[in-house]
C-alpha positions as CSV (number, residue, x, y, z in Angstrom):
1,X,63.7,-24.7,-33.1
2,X,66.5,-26.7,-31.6
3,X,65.1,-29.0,-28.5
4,X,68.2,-30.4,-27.7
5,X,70.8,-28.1,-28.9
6,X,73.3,-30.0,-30.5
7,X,72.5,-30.7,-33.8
8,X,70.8,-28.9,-36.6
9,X,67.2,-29.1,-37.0
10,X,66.1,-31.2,-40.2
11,X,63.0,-32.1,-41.9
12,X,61.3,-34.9,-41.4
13,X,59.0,-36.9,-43.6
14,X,56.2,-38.8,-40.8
15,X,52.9,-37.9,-41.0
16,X,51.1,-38.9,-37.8
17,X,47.0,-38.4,-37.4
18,X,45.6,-37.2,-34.2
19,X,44.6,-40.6,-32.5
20,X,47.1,-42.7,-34.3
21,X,47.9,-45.3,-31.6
22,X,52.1,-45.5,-31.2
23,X,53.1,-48.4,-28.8
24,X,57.2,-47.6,-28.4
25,X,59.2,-49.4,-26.3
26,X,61.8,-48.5,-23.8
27,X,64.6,-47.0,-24.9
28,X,62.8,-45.3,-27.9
29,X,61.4,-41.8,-26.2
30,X,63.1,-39.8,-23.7
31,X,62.0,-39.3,-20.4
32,X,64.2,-36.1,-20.3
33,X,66.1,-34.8,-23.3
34,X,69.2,-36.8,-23.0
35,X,67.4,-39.9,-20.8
36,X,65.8,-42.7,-22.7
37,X,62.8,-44.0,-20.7
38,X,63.2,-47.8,-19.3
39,X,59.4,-48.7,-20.3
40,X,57.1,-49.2,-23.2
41,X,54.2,-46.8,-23.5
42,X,51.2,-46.7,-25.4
43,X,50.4,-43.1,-26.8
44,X,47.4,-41.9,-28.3
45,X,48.9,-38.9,-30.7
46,X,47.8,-35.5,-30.3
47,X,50.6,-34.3,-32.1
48,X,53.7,-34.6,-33.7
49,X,56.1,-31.7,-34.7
50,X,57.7,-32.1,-37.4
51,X,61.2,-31.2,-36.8
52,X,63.5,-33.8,-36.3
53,X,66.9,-33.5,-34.5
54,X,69.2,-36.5,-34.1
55,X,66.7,-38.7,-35.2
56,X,64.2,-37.8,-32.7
57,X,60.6,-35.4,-33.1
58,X,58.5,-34.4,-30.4
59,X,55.3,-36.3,-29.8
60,X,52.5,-35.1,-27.8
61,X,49.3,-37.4,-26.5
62,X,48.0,-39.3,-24.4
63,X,49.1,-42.0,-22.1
64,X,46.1,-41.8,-19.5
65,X,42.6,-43.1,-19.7
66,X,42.2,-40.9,-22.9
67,X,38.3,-40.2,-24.1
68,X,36.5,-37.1,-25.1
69,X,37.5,-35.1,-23.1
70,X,40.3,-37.1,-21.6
71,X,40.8,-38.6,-17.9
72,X,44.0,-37.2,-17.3
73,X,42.1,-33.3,-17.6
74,X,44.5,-31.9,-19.9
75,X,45.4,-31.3,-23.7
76,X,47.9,-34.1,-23.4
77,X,49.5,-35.9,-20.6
78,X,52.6,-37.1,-23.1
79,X,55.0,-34.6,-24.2
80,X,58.5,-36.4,-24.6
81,X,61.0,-37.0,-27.5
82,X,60.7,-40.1,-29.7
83,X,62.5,-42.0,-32.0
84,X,61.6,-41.4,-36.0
85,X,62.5,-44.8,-36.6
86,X,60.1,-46.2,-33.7
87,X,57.5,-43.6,-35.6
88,X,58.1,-45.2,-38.6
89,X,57.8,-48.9,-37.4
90,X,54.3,-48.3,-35.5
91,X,52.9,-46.4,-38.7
92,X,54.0,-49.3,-41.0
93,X,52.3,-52.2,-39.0
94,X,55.5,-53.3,-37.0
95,X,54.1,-53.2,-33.5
């Protein structure tokens, strides 16, 4: 599926865990599809899909006071497009 419907959708190779920890900073996930968000959020993953498109895959988590079950009262409280490349840099230890 094409979330932003300009570009082709391509594979991606991130692997994210449920509960991986991603701390991205602003300007690396979109508050609406074409909007990059002005501040740094710390998501707890629920899930990533894993189609890219323009260098971006749709992450889903947590951003609120997130136990079992979590504070916010939902599945996730996250559900925004992010950067691969901020993907990547969390996962290898760069934030």
């Amino acid at each position: 599926m094409n979330w932003i419907g300009r570009a082709a959708a391509l594979d991606v190779d991130v692997e994210v865990p449920a509960g991986t920890k991603l701390f991205l900073l602003a300007g690396e996930w979109f508050c609406e599809p074409t909007v990059r968000a002005r501040r740094d959020e710390l998501v707890i993953v629920v899930a990533v899909h894993q189609r890219a498109t323009s260098g971006q895959v749709w992450v889903k988590g947590h951003v609120c006071q997130h136990q079992d079950p979590p504070e916010c009262g939902t599945g996730s409280c996250f559900e925004h497009q992010v950067l691969v490349s901020a993907i990547r840099m969390n996962l290898a230890g760069q934030r």
